[in-house]
N, C-alpha and C positions, 0 to 999 in steps of 0.2 A: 471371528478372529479374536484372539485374546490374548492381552500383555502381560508376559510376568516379570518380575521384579530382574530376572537378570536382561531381560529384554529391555528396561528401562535404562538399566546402567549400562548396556554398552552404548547404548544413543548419547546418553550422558554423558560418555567417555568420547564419544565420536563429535558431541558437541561441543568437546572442552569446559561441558559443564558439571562440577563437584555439587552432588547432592548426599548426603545422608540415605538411610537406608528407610527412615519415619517416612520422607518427603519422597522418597521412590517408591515407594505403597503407595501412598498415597495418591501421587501419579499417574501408579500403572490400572489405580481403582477409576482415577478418573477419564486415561486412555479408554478404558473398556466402556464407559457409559458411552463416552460419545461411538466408539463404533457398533453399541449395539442400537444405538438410534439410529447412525448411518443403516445399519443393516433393515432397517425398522422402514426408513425413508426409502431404500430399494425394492423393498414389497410393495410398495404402495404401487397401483395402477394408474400413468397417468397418460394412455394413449389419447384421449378426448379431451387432453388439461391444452391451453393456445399456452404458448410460453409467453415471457413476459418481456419487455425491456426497461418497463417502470412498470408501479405499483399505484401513481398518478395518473391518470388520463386524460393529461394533455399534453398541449403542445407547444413549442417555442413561439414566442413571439416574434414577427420579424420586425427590422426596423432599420432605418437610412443608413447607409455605411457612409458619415460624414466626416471630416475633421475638423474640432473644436476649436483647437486651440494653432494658430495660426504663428508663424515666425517667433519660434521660446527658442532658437538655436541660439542665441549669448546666453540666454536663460539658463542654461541647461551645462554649457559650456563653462559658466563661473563655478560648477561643483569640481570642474576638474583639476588636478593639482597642475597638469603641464598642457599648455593647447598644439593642434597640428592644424590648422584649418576649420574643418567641421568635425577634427577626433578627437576623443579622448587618447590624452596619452598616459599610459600604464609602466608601472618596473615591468621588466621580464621574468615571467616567471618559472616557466621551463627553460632549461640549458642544452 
């Protein structure tokens, strides 16, 4: 597959974005590399390849699912401009 320069600019134009004619060569030289590497990475054989999920070979650590910090509800409640109980009260912001 291969980009030419009016193929650049209607993307351009479809992206709302003004480029020069330098900078759309430019572009469309560098469109073309990456898909002839894509094309490049297509040939490659990779029926025997295990896919991956990371590139690290390990694993999470587990650990206590506890709570720290114990009764901060005034704590937490002094950032608020207005109180309702245990809410934060907010302006409205949708109408």
């Amino acid at each position: 597959m291969t980009i030419d320069l009016k193929t650049v600019k209607h993307i351009s134009k479809l992206a709302r974005i003004s480029i020069d004619d330098e900078k759309a060569k430019k572009l469309a030289n560098d469109l073309n590399s990456i898909f002839e590497f894509i094309e490049k990475l297509n040939k490659l054989n990779t029926e025997k390849v295990e896919p991956l999920t990371s590139i690290a070979e390990t694993t999470l650590k587990l650990r206590i699912d506890e709570v720290k910090s114990k009764n901060i509800r005034e704590q937490i409640l002094k950032n608020s401009p207005d109180k309702n109980k245990d809410f934060f009260v907010v302006p409205k912001v949708v109408e």
